[in-house]
C-alpha positions in Angstrom: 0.0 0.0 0.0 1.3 3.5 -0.7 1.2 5.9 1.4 1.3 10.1 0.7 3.8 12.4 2.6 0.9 13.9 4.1 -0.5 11.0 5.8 2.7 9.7 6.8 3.6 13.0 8.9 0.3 13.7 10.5 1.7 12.0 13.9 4.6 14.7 13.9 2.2 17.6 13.5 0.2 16.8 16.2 2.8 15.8 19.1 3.9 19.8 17.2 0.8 21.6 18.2 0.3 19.0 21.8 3.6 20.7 22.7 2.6 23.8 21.8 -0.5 23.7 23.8 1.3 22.9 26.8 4.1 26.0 26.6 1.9 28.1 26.3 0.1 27.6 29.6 3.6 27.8 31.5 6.5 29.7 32.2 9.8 29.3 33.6 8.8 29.6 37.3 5.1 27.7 36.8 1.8 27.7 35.5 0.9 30.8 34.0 -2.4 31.0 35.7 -2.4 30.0 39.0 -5.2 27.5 40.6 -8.2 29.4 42.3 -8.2 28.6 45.6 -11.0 27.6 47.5 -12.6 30.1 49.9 -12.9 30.0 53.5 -16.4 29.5 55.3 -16.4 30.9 59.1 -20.2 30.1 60.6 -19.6 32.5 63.5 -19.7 31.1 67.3 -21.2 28.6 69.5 -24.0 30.4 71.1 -26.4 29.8 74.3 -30.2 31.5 73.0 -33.5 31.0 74.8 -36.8 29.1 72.9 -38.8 31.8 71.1 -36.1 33.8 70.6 -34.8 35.7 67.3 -31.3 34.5 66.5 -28.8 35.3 63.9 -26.3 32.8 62.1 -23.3 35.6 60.7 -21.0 34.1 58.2 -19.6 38.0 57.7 -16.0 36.4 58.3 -16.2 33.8 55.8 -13.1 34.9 52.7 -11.9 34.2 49.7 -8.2 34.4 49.1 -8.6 35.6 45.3 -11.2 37.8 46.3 -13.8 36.7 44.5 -17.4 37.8 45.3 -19.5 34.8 47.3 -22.5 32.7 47.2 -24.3 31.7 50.8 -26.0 29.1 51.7 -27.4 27.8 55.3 -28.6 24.7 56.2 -30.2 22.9 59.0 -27.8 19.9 59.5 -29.3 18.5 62.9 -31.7 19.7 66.0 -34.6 18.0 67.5 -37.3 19.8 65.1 -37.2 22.2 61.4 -36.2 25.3 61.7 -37.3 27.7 59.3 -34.2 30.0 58.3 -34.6 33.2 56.6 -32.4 34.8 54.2 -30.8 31.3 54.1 -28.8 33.3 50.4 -27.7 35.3 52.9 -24.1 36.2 54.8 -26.5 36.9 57.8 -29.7 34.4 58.0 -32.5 34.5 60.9 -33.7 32.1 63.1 -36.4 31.0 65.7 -35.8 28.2 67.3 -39.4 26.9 69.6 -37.9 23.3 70.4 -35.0 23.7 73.2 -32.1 21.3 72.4 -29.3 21.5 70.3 -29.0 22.6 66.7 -26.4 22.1 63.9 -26.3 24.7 61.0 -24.1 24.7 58.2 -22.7 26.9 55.9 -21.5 27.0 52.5 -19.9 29.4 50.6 -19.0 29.2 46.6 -16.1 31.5 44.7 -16.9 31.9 40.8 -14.6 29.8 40.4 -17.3 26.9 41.9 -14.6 26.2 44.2 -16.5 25.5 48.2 -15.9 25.7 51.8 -17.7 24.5 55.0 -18.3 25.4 58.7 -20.8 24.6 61.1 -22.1 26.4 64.2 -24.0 25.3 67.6 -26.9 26.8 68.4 -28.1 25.8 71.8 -31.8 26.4 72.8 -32.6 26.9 76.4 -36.6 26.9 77.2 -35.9 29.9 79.3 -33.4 32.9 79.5 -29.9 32.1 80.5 -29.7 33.8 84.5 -26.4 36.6 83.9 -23.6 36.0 86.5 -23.7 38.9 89.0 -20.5 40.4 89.9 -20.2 41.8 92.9 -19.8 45.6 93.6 -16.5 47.3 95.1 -16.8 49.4 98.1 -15.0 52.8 98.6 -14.7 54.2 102.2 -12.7 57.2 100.9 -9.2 57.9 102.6 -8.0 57.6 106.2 -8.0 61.3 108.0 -7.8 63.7 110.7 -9.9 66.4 112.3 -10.7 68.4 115.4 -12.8 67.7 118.0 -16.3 69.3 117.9 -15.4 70.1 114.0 -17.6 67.9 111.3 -16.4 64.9 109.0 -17.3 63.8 105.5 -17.4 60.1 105.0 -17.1 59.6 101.5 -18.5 56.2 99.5 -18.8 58.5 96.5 -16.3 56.0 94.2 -17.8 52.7 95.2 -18.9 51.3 92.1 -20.8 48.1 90.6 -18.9 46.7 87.4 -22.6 45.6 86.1 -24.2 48.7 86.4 -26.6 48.2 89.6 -27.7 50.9 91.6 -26.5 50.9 95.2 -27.3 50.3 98.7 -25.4 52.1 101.5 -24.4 51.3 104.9 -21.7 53.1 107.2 -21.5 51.6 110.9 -19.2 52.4 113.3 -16.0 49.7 114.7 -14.3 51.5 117.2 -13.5 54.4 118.7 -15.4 57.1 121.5 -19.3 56.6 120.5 -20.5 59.1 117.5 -23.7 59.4 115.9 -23.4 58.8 112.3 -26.0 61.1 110.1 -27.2 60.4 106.9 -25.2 56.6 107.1 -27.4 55.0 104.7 -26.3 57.4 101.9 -23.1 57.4 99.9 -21.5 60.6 101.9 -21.9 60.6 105.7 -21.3 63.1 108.7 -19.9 62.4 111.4 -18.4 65.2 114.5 -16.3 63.2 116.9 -17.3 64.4 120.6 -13.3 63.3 121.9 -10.0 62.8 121.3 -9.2 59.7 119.7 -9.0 56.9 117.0 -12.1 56.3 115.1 -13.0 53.2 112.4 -16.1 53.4 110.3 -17.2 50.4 107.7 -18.7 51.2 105.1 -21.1 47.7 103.4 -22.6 48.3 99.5 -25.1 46.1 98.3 -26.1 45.4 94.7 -29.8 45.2 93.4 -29.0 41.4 93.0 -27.6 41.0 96.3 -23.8 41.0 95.7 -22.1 42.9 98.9 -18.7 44.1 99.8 -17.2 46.1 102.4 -14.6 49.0 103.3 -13.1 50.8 106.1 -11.6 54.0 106.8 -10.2 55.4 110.1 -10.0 59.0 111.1 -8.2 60.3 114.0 -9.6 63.7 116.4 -7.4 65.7 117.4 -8.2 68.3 120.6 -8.8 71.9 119.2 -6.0 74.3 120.1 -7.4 78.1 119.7 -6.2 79.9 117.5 -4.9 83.4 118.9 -7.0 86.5 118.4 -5.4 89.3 117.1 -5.3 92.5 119.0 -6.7 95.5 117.7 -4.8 98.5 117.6 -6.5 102.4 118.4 -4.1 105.7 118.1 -7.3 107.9 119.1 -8.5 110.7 117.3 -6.9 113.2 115.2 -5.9 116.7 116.9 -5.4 120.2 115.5 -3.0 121.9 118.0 -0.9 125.1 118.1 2.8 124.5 117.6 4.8 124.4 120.6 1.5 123.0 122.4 1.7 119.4 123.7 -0.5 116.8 122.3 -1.1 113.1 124.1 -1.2 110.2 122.0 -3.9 108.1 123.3 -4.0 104.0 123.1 -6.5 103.3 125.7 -9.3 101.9 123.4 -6.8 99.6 121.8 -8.0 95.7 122.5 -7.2 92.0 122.5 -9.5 89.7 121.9 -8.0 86.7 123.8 -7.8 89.6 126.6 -4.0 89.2 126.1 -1.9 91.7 127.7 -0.6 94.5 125.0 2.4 96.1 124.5 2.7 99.7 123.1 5.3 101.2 120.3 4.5 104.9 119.0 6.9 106.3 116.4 6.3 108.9 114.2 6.0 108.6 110.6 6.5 112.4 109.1 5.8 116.1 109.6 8.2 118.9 109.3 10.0 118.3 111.9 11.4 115.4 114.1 9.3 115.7 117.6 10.6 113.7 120.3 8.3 111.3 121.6 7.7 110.9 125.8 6.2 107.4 126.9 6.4 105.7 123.5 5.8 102.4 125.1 3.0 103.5 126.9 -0.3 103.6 125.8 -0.3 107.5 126.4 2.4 108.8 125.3 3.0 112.9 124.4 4.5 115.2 121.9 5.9 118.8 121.0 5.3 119.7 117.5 7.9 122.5 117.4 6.9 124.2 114.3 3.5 124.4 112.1 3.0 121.4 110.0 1.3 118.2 109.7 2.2 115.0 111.7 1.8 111.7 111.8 2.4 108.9 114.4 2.4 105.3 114.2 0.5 103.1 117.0 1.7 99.1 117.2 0.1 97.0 119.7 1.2 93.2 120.1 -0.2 90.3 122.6 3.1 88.7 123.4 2.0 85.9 121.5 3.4 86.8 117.9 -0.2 88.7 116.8 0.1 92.6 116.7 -1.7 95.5 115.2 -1.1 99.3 114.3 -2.9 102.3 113.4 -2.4 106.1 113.0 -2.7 109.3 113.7 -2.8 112.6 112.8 -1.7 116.1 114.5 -2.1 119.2 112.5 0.0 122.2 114.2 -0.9 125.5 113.5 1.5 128.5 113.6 1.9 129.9 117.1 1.6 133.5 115.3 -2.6 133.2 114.8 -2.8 132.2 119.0 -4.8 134.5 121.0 -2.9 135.4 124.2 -6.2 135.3 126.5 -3.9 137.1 129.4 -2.4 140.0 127.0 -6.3 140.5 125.7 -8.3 140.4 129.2 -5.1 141.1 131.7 -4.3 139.2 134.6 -7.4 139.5 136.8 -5.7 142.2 138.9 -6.1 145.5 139.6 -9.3 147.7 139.7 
C-alpha cells in the first residue's frame, strides 16, 4: 500500500501543536495561571439563645483568598425539630428556634470559580433565658483622715462602684472608737463630729440590686482643738489740730485684745516737718511737742506677746503759734481795779 507524505507526517504535526498547547500555559517559574483557591467559610460562634427567641447565624468572616465575590447558603444539619431559616442566600440568616435542644447549621460558601468551603455552628436552645452571673460591687470608704474635736467629718462612698451597672445600697456603721452618731449613714456621703479625742474606724457595706455585697473601712483620728490666737486691735485715738509748741497726748486706751492678752505699746512717728521727740512711746499714752506748724503723723503698734500685733495712726495738725490769741495779753491778769 502507498502511502502520501501527508499522511505519513500527521503523527509529527500533532505531538507539534500538543507541545505547543502545553508551553503556552507555562513559564519558567510555573503555571501561567495559578489554581483558584478555594474560599474559606467561618459560621460565627457557638452560642447559648432561649426558645422563642430571634437568633442570627453571621458568616460575615467567611473569605476568599482571590477575592472573589460569594454565594451563601445555610442549612439545617441537625436539632430535635425544622427550623425555618430566613435569608438562608444570605451572609446573615435568621432564626427561631421553639424546640429547646441542640442545633447544627451549616454553611456554605462558593467563589466563581465553583470552588466550596464549609463550617458549622452550635446553636443551643434553652426553654428559658440564661440567668447573667452577677458580679459583685466594690466598696470605697474614701481615705484615712484627721480632724478636730467638735469640728464635722465627711465620709465619702462616692467611688464605690458596681462593674454591672446596679444601683447601690449604702451602709456606714461604726467599729471602734469614743461613741458618734453617724447622720445620713445610709447614703453614699456621711457626717460624722467626733465628741473626743481619739482613734475612730467606720465600715462602710454596699449592696447590689441582685444581692452581691462588699465592704470597706476608713479610720479618722480627732485631734483636741487648740485656739487659734486673736489678734489685737490697735486704736491711736482721734486726730488733733493743736498750736505748735502746744503738747498733744497720744492716746491707746481703746486699743484691745480679743483673747484679753496683755498689749504692749510702740509709738513712732511717721512724718511732719520736723522730728518731735516722743515721751512714753511704750506707753499707751504717750506725748509730743510739735515744734513748728506742719502736719504729723504717728504710728500706734500694739502686740499680745504671742506673735499677733496690730497698728494704726494718727494725725496732729500744728498750726502757727503767730494766729494764738494770748487770752492774758487780751483780758489782763485779773488784777487791779
Amino acid at each position: 500500500m502507498t502511502h502520501s507524505p501527508l499522511s505519513s507526517s500527521r503523527p509529527a504535526i500533532i505531538l507539534l501543536a500538543a507541545l505547543a498547547i502545553s508551553w503556552s500555559g507555562c513559564t519558567e517559574d510555573g503555571p501561567l495561571f495559578p489554581a483558584n483557591e478555594p474560599p474559606s467559610a467561618d459560621a460565627g460562634s457557638d452560642r447559648l439563645v432561649e426558645a422563642g427567641e430571634q437568633a442570627q447565624l453571621d458568616g460575615r468572616k467567611s473569605a476568599d483568598e482571590d477575592g472573589e465575590d460569594l454565594d451563601y447558603a445555610w442549612a439545617l444539619v441537625s436539632g430535635p425539630a425544622w427550623v425555618a431559616i430566613a435569608d438562608a442566600d444570605s451572609p446573615q440568616a435568621q432564626i427561631v428556634p421553639q424546640v429547646p435542644g441542640e442545633y447544627i447549621f451549616r454553611l456554605t460558601v462558593a467563589d466563581e470559580a465553583g470552588a466550596t468551603g464549609r463550617d458549622d455552628v452550635r446553636i443551643l436552645v434553652t426553654s428559658q433565658a440564661p440567668i447573667p452571673i452577677n458580679t459583685a460591687p466594690t466598696a470605697d470608704a474614701g481615705s484615712d483622715g484627721t480632724t478636730s474635736v467638735g469640728l464635722e467629718i465627711i465620709l465619702d462612698g462616692s467611688s464605690s462602684s458596681d462593674p454591672d451597672g446596679d444601683d447601690l445600697v449604702f451602709a456606714w456603721v461604726q467599729i471602734s472608737g469614743p461613741a458618734v452618731a453617724i447622720v445620713e449613714g445610709d447614703r453614699h456621703r456621711a457626717r460624722v463630729i467626733p465628741p473626743e479625742m481619739g482613734d475612730y474606724v467606720f465600715r462602710l457595706t454596699v449592696i447590689d440590686a441582685q444581692g452581691g455585697s462588699a465592704q470597706d473601712e476608713v479610720h479618722v483620728s480627732a485631734a483636741q482643738v487648740v485656739d487659734p490666737n486673736g489678734k489685737p486691735s490697735a486704736d491711736a485715738g482721734n486726730d488733733l489740730v493743736i498750736f505748735a509748741g502746744d503738747t498733744a497726748m497720744l492716746d491707746a486706751s481703746s486699743s484691745t485684745d480679743p483673747d484679753g492678752d496683755r498689749l504692749t505699746f510702740s509709738w513712732i512717728q511717721l512724718q511732719g516737718p520736723a522730728a518731735v521727740p516722743i515721751v512714753d512711746a511704750a506707753q499707751p499714752v504717750a506725748r509730743v511737742t510739735p515744734p513748728e506748724a506742719g502736719i504729723y503723723v504717728f504710728r500706734l503698734t500694739v502686740a499680745d506677746g504671742l506673735g499677733a500685733s496690730s497698728a494704726a495712726e494718727v494725725q496732729i495738725t500744728a498750726r502757727p503759734a503767730t494766729g494764738r490769741i494770748d487770752v492774758e495779753a487780751v483780758f489782763g491778769n485779773g488784777e487791779g481795779g
